[in-house]
Backbone of each chain as ProteinMPNN parsed JSONL, in Angstrom:
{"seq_chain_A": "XXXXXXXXXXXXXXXXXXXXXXXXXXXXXXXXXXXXXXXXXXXXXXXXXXXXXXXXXXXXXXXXXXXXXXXXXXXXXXXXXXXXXXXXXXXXXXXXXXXXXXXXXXXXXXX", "coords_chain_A": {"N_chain_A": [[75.316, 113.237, 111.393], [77.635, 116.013, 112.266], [78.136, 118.095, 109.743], [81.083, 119.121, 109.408], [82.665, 117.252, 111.237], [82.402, 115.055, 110.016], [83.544, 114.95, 106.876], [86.326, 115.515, 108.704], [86.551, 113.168, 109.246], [86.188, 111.648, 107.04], [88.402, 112.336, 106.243], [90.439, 111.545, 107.395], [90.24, 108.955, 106.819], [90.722, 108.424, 104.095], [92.35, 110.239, 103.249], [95.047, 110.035, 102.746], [94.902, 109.025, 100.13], [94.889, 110.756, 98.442], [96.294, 113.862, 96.527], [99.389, 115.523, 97.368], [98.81, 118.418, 97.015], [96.567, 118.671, 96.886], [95.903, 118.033, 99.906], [96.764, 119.589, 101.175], [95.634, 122.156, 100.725], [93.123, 121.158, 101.458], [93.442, 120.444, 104.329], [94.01, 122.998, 105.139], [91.653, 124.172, 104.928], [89.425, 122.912, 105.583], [90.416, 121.329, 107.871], [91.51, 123.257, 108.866], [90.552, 125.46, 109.209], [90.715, 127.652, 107.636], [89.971, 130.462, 105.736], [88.622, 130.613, 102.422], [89.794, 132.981, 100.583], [92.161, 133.358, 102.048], [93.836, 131.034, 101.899], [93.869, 130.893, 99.513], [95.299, 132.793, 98.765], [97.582, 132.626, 100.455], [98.698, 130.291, 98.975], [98.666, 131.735, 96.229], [96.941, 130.903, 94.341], [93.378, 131.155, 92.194], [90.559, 132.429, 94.067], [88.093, 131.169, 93.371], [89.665, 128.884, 92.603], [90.179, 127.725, 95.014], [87.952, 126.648, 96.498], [86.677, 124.964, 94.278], [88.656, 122.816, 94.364], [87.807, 122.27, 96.673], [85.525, 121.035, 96.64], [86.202, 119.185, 94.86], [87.977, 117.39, 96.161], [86.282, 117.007, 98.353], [84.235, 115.463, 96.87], [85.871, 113.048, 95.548], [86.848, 111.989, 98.419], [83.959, 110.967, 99.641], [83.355, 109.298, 97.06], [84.739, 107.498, 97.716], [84.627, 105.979, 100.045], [81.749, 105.775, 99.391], [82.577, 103.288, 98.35], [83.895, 101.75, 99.715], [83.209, 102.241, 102.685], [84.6, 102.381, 105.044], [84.135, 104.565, 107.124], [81.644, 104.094, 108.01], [82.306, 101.735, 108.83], [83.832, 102.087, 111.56], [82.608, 103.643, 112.737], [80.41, 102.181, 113.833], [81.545, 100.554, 115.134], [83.735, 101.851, 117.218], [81.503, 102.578, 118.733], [80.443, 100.082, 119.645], [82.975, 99.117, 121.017], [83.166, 101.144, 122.409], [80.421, 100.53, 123.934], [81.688, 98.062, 125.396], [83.242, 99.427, 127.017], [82.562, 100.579, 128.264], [80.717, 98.911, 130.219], [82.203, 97.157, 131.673], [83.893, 99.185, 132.866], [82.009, 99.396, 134.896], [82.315, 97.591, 136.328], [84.825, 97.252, 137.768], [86.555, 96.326, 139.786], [86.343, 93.901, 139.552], [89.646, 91.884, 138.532], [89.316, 90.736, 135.857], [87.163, 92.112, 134.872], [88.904, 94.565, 134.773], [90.712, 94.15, 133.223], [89.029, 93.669, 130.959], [88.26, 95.903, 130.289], [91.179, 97.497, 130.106], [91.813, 97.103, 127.963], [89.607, 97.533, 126.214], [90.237, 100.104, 126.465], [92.64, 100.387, 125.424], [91.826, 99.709, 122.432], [90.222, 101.845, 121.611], [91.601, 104.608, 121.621], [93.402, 103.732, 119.051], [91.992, 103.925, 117.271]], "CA_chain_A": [[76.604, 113.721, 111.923], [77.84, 117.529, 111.394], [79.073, 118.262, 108.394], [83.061, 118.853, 109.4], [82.995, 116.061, 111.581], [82.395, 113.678, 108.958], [84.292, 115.673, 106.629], [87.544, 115.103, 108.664], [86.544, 111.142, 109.452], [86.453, 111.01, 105.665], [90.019, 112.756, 105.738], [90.823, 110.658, 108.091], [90.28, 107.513, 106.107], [91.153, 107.871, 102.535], [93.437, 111.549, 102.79], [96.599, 109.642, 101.916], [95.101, 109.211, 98.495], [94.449, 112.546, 97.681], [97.821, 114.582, 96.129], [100.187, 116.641, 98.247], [98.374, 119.702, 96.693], [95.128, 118.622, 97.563], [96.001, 117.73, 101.2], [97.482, 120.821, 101.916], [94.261, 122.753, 100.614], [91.961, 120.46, 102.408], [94.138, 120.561, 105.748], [93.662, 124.443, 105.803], [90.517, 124.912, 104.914], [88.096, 122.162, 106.358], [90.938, 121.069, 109.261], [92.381, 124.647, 110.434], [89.434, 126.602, 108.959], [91.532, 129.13, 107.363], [89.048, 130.913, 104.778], [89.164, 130.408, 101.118], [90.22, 133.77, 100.724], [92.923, 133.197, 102.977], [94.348, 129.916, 101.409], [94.199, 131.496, 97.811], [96.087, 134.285, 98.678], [99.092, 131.897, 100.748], [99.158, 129.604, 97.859], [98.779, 131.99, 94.873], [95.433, 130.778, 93.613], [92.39, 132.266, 93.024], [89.545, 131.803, 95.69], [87.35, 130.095, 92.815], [90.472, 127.507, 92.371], [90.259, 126.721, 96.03], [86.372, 126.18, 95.921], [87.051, 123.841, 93.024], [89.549, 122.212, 95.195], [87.801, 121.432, 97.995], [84.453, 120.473, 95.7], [86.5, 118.305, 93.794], [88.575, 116.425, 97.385], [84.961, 116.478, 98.887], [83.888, 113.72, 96.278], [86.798, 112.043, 95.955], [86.576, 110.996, 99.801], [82.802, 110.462, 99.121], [83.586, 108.31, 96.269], [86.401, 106.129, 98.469], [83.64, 105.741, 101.314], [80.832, 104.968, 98.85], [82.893, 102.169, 97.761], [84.787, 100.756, 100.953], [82.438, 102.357, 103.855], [85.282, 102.364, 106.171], [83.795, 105.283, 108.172], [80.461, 103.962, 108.279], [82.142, 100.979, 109.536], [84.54, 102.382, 111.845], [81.402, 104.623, 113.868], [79.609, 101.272, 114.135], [82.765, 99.764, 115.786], [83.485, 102.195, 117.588], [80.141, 102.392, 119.244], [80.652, 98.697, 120.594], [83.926, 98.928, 121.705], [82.821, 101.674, 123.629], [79.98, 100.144, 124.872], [82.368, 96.804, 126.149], [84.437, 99.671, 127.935], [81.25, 101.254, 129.603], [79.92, 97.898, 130.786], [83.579, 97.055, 132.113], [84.37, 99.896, 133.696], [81.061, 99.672, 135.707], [82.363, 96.333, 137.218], [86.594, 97.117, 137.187], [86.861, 95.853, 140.845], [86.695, 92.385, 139.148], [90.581, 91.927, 137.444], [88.789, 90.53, 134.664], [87.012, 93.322, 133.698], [89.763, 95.531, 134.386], [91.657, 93.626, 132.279], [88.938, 94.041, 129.911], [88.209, 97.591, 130.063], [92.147, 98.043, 129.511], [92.057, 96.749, 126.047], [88.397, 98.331, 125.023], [90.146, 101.753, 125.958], [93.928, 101.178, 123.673], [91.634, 100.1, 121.393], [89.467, 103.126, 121.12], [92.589, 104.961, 121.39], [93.994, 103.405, 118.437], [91.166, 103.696, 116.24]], "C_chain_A": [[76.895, 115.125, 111.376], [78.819, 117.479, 110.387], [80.637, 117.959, 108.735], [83.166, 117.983, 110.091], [83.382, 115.112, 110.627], [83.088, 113.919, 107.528], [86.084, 114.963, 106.983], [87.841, 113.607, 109.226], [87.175, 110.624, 108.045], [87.943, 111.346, 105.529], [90.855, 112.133, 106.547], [91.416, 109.344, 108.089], [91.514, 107.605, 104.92], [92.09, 109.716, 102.342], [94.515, 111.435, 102.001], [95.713, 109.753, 100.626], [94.764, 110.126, 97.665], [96.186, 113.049, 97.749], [98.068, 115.355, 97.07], [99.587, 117.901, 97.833], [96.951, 119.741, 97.479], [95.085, 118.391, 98.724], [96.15, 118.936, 102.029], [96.331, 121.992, 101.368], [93.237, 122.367, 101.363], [92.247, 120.545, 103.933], [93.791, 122.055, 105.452], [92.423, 124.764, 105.725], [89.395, 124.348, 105.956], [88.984, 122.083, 107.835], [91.129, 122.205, 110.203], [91.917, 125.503, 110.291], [89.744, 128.15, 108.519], [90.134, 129.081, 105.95], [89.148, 130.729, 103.187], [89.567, 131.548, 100.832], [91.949, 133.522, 101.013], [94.31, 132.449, 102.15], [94.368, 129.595, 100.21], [95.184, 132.42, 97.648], [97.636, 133.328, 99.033], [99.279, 131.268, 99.462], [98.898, 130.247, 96.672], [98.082, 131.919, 93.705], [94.763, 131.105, 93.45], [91.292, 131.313, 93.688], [88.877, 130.873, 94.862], [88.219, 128.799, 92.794], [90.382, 126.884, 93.648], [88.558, 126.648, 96.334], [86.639, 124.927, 95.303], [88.013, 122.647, 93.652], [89.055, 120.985, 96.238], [86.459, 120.629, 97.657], [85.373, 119.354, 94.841], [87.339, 116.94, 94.999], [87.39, 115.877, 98.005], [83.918, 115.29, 97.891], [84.327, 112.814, 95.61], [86.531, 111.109, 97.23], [85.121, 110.378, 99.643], [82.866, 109.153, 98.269], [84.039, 107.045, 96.748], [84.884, 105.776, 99.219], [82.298, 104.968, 100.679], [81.242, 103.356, 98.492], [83.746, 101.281, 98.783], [84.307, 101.014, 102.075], [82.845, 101.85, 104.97], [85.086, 103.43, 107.51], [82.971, 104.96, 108.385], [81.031, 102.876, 109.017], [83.042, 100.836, 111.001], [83.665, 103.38, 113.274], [81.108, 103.511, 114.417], [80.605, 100.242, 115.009], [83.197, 100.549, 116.848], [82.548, 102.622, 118.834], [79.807, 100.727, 120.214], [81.769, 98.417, 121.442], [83.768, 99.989, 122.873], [81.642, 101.362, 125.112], [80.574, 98.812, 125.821], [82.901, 97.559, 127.404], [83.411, 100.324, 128.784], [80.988, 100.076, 130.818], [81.261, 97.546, 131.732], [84.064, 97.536, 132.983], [83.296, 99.805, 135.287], [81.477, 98.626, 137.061], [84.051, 96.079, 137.385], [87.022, 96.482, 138.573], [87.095, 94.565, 140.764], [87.948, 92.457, 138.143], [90.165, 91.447, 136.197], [88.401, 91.564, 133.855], [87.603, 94.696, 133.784], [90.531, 95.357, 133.126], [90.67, 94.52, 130.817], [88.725, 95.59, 129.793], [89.856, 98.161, 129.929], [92.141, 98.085, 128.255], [91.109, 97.342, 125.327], [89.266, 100.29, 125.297], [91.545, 101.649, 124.874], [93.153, 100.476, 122.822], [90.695, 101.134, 120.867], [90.951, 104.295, 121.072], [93.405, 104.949, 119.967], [92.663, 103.62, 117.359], [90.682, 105.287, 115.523]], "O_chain_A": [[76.517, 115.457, 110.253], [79.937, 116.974, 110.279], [81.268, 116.938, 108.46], [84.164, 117.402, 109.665], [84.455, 114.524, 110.496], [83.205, 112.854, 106.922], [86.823, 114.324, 106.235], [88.903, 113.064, 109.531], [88.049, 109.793, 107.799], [88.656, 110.692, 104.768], [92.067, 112.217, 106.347], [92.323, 108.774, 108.697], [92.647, 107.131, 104.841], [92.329, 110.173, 101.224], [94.94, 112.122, 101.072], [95.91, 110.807, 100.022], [94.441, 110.185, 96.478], [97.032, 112.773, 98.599], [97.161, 115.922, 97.68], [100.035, 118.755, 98.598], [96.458, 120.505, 98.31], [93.9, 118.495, 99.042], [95.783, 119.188, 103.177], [96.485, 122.977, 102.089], [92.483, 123.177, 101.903], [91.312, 120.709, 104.717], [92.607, 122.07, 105.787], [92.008, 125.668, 106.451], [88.732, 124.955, 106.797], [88.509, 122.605, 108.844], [91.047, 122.329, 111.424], [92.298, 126.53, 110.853], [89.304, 129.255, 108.837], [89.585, 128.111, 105.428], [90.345, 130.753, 102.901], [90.622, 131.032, 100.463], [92.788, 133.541, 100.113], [95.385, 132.975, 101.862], [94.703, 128.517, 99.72], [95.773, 132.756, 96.621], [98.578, 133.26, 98.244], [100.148, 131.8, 98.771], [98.838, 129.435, 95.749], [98.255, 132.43, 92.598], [94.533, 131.885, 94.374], [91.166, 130.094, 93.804], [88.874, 129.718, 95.287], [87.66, 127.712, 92.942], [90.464, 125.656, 93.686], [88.632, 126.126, 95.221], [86.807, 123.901, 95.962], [87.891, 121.514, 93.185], [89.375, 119.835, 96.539], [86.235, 119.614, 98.317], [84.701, 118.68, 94.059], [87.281, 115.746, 94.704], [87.259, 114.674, 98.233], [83.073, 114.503, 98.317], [83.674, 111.906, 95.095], [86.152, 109.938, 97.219], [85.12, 109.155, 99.503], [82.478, 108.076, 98.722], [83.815, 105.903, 96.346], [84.084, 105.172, 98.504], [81.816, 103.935, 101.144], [80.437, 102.43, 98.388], [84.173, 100.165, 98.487], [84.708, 100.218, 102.924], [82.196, 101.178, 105.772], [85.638, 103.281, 108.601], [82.804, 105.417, 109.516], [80.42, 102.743, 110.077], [83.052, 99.756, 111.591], [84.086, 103.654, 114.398], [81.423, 103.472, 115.606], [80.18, 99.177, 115.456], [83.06, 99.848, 117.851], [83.078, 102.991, 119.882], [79.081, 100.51, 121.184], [81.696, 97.666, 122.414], [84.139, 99.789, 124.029], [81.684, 101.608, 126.317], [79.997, 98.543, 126.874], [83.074, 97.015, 128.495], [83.582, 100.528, 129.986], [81.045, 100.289, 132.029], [80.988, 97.881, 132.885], [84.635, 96.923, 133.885], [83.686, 100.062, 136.426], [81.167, 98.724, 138.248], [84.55, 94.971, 137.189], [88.143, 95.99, 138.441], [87.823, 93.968, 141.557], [87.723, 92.937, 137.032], [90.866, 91.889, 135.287], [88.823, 91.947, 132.764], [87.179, 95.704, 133.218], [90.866, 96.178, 132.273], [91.058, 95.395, 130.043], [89.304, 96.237, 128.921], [89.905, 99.353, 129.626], [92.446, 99.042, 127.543], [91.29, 97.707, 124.166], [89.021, 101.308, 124.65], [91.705, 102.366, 123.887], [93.894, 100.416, 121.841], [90.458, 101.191, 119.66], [91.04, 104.759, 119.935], [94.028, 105.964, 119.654], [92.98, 103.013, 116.336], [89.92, 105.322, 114.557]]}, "seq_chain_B": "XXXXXXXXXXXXXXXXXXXXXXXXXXXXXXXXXXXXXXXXXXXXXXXXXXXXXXXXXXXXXXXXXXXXXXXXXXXXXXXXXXXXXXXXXXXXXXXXXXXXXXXXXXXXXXX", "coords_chain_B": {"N_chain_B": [[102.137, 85.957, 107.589], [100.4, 83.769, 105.832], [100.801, 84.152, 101.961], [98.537, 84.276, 100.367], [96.445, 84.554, 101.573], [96.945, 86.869, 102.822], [96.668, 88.175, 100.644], [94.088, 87.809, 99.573], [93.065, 89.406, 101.826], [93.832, 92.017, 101.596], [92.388, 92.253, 99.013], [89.545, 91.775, 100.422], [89.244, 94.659, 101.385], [90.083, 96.408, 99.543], [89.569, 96.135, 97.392], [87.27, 97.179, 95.738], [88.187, 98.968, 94.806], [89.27, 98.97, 92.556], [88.963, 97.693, 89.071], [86.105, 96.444, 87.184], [86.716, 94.396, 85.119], [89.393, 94.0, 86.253], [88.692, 93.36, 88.699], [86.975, 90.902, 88.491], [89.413, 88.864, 87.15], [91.008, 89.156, 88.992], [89.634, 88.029, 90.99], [88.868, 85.232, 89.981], [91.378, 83.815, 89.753], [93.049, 84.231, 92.301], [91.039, 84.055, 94.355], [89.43, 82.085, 93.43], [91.076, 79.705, 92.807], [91.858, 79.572, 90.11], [93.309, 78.077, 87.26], [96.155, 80.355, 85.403], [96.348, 79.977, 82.607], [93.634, 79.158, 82.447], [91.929, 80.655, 82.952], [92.458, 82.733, 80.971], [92.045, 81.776, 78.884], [89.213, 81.749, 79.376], [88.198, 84.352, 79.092], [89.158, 84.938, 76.832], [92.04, 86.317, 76.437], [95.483, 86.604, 76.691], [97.412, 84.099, 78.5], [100.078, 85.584, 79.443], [98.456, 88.082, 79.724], [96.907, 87.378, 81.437], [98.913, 87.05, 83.758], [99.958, 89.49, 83.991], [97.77, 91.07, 84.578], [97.422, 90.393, 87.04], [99.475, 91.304, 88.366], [99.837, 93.732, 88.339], [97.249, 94.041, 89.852], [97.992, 93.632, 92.103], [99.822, 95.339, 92.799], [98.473, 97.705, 92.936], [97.197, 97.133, 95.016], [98.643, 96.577, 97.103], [99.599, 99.281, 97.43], [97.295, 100.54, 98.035], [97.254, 99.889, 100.709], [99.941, 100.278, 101.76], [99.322, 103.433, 102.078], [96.845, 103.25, 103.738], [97.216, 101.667, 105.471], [94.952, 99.934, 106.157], [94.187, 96.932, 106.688], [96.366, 96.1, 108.177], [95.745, 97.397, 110.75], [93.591, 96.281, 110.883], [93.66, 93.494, 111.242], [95.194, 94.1, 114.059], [93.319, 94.678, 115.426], [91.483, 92.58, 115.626], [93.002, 90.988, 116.857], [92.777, 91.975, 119.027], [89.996, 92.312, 120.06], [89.503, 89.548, 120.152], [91.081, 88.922, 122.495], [89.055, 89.796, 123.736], [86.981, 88.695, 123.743], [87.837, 85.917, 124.603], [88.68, 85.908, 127.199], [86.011, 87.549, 128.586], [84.543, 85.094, 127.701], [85.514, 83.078, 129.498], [84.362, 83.871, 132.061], [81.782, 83.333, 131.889], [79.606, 83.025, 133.207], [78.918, 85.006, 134.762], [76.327, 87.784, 134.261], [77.073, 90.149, 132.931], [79.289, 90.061, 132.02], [78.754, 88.106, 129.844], [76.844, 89.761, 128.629], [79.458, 91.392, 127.578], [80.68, 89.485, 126.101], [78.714, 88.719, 124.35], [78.763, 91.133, 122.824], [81.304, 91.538, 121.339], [81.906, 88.966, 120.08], [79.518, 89.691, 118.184], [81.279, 92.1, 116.793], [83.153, 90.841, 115.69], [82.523, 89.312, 113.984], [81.172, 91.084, 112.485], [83.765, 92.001, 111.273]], "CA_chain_B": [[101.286, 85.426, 107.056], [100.452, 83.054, 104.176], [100.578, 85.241, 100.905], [97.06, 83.975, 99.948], [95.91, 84.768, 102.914], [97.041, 88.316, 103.311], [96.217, 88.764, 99.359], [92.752, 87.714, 100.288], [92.787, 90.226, 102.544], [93.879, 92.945, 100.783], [91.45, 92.043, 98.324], [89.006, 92.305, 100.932], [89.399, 95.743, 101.773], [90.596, 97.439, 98.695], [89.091, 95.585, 95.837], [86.016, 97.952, 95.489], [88.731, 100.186, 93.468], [89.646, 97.902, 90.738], [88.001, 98.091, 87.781], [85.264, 95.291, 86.848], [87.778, 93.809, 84.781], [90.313, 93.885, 87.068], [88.177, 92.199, 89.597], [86.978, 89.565, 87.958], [90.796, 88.482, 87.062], [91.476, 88.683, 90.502], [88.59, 86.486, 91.704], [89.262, 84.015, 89.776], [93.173, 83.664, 89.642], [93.842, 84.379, 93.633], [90.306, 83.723, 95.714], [88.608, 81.132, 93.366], [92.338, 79.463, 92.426], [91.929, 78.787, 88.657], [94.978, 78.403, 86.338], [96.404, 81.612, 84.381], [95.728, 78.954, 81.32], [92.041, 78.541, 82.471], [91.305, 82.523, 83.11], [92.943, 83.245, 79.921], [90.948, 80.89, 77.919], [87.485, 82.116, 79.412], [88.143, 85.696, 79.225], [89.595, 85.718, 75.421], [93.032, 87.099, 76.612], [96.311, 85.857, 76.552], [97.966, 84.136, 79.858], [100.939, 86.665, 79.937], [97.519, 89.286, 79.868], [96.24, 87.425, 83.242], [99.569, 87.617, 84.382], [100.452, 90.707, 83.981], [96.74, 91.944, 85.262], [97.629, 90.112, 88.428], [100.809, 91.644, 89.079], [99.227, 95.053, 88.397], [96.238, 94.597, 90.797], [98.57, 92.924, 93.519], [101.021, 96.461, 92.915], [97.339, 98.448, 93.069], [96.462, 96.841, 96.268], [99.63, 96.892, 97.982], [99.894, 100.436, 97.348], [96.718, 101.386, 98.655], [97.866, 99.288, 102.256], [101.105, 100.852, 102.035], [98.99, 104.881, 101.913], [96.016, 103.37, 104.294], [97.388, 100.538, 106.344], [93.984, 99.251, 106.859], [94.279, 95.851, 106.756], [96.829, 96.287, 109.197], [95.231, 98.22, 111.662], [92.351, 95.596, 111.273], [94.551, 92.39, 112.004], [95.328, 94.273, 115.8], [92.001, 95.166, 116.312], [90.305, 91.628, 115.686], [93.269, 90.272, 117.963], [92.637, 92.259, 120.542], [88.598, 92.066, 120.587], [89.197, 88.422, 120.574], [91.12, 88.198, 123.398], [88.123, 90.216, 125.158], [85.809, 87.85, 123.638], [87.861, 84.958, 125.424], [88.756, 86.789, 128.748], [84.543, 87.498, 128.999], [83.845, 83.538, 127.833], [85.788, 82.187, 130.685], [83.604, 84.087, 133.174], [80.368, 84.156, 131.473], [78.565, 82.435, 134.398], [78.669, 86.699, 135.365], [75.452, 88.384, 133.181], [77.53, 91.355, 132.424], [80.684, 88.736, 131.458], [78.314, 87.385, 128.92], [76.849, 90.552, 127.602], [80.209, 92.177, 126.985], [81.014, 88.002, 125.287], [77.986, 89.252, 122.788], [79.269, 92.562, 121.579], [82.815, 91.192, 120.971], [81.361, 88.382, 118.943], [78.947, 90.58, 117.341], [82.303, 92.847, 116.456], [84.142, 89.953, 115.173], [81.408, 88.502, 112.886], [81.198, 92.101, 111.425], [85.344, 92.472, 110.691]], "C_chain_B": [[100.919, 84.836, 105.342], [100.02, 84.0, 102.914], [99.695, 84.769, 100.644], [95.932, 84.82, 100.503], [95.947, 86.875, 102.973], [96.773, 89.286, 101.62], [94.443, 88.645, 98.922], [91.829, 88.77, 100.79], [92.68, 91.849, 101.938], [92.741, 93.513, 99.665], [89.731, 92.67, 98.737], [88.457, 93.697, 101.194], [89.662, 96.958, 100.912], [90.284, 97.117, 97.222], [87.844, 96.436, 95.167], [86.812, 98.977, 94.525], [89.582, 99.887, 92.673], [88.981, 98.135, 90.11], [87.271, 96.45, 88.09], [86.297, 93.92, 86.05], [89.01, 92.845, 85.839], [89.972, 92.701, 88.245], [87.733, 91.16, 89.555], [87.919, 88.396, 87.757], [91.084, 88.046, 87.879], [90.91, 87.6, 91.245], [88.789, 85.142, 91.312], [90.687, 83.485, 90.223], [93.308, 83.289, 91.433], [92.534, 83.479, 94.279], [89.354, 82.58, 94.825], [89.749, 79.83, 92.735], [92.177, 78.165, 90.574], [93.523, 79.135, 87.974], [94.848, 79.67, 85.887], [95.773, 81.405, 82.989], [94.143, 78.968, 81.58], [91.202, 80.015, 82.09], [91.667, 82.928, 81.465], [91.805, 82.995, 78.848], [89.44, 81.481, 77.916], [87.092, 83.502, 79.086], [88.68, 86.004, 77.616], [91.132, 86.291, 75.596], [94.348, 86.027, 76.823], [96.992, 85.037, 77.828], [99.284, 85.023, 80.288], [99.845, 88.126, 80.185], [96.931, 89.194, 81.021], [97.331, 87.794, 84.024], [99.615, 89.009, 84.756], [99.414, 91.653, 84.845], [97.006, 91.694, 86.814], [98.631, 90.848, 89.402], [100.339, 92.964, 89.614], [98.236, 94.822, 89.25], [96.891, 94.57, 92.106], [99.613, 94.589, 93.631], [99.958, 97.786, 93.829], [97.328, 98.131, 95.031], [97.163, 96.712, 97.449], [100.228, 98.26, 98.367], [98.968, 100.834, 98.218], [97.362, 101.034, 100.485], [98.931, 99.633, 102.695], [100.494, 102.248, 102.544], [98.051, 105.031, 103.209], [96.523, 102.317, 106.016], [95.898, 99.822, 106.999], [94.029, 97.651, 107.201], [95.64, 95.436, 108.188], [96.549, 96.292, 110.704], [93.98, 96.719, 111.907], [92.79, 94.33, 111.924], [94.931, 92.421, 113.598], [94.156, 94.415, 115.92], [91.364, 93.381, 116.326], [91.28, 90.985, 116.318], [92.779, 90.696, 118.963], [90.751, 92.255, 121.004], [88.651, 90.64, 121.138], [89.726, 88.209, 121.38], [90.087, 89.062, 124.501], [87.18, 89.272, 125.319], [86.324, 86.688, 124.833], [87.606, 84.953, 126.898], [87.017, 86.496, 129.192], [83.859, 86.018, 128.675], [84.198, 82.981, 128.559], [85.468, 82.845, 131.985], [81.883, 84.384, 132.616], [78.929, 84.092, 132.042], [78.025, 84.182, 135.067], [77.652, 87.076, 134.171], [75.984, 89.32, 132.427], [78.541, 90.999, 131.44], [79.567, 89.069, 130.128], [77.59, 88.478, 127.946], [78.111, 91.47, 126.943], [80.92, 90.778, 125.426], [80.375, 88.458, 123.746], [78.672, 90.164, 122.146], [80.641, 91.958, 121.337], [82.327, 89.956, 119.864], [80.857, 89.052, 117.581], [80.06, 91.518, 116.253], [83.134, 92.01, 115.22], [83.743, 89.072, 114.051], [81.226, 89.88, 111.437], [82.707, 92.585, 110.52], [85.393, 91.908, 109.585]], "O_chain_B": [[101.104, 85.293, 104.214], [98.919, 84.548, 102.933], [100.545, 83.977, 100.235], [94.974, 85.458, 100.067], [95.088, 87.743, 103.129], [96.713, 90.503, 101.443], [93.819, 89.327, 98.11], [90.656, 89.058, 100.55], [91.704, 92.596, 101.881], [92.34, 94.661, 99.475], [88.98, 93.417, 98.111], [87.236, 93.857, 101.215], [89.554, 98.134, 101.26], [90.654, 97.688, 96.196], [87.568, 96.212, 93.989], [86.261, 99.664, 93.665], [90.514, 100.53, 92.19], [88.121, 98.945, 90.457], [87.668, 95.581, 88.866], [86.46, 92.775, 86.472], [89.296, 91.663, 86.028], [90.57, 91.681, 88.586], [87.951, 90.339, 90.446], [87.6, 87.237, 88.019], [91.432, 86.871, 87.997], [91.4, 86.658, 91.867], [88.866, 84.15, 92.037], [90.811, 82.683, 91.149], [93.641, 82.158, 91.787], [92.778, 82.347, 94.695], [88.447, 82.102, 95.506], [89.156, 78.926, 92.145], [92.288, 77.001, 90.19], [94.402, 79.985, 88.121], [93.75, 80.226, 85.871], [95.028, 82.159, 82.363], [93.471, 78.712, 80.582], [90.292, 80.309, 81.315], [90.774, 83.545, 80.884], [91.018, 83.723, 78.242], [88.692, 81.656, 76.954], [85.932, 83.839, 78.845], [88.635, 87.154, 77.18], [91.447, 86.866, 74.554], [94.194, 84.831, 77.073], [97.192, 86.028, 78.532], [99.502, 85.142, 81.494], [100.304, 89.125, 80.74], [96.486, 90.13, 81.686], [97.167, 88.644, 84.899], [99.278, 89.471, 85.846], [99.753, 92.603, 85.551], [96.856, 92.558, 87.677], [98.65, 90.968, 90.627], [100.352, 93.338, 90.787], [98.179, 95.922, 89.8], [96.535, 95.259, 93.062], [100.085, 94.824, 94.743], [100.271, 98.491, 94.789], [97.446, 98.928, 95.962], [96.66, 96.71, 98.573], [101.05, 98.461, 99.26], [99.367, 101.449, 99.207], [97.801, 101.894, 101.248], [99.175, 99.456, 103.888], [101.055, 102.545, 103.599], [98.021, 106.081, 103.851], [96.168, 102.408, 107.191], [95.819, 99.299, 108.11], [93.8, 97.419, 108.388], [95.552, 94.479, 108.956], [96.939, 95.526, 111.585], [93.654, 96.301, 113.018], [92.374, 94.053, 113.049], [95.011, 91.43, 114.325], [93.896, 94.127, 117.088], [90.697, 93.123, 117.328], [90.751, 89.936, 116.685], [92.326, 89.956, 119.835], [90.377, 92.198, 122.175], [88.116, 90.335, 122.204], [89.36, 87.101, 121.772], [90.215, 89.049, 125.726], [86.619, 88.931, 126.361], [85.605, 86.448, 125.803], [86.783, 84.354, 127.591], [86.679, 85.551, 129.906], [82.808, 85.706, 129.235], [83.469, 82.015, 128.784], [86.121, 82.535, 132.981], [81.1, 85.3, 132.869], [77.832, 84.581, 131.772], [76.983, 84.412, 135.68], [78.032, 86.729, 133.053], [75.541, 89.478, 131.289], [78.662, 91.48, 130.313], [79.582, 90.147, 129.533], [77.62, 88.316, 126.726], [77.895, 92.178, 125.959], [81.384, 91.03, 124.314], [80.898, 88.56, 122.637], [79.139, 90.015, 121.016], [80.847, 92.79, 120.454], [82.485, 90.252, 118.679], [81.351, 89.06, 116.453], [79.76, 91.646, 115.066], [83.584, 92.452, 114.163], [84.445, 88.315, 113.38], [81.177, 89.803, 110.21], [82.771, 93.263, 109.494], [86.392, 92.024, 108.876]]}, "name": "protein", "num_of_chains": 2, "seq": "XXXXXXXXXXXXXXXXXXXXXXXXXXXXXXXXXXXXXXXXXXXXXXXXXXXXXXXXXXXXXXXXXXXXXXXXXXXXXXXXXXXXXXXXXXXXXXXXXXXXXXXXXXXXXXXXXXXXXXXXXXXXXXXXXXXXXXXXXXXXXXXXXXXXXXXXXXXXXXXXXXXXXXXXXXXXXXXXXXXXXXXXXXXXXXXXXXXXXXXXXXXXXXXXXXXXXXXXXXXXXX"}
């Protein structure tokens, strides 16, 4: 998977438990791609502190994921619910599998 | 839902960031249901020391579900696969029925 993808899956997951400081460093840099430069200068830091920042949030989430592998299991889910809504959709003329292809898409929606 | 049940759960999902300690306590006390008196005894520690660990993991683990809501989030999702699973078992005489029956199983075996 590319790097920032998986990146903002992981920030996705386990962000809440990272500090209001660290959220708001990690949201500009990896989410809205503002430069470290950039996001040293708004917040007053220097560029090495936001480095250090985002090296130190980047294995935090790592850490969470090594140990609860809610994105690994969340792709792999994912990946089935989409294929229910493929197979579903192919055949939606039957209310059945409209029915079901409603529910495989709010729950990809929701996930 | 029955507090066992949803402390179970919790457990499930968020116990990987307890300490060794911690989890051990827990296993016994909540998901293998020994006395406070019994845990106390085997572990060397006092029963106001299991208490007290209990209260603290149950504060731990309600916190993270309060920050992540996973356990949440997972409770709608494994209703709503299962009612695809049912929906696709009461037509599964259809080939397609019966392979969308698999992956919803498959889904529901992995939650």
């Amino acid at each position: 998977m590319e790097e920032i993808l998986k990146q903002a899956l992981l920030y996705d997951f386990y962000g809440e438990l990272l500090t209001g400081h660290q959220k708001r460093v990690y949201e500009d840099v990896v989410l809205n791609d503002y430069s470290f430069s950039e996001v040293a200068e708004n917040l007053g830091i220097s560029r090495q502190g936001v480095h250090d920042m985002i090296r130190r949030c980047n294995r935090l989430l790592t850490g969470y994921e090594e140990k609860l592998h809610l994105v690994e299991r969340f792709i792999s889910l994912r990946a089935q619910v989409g294929q229910i809504q493929k197979i579903a959709g192919e055949h939606r003329q039957d209310p059945a599998m409209k029915e079901i292809e409603g529910i495989a898409v709010s729950i990809l929606e929701e996930l």
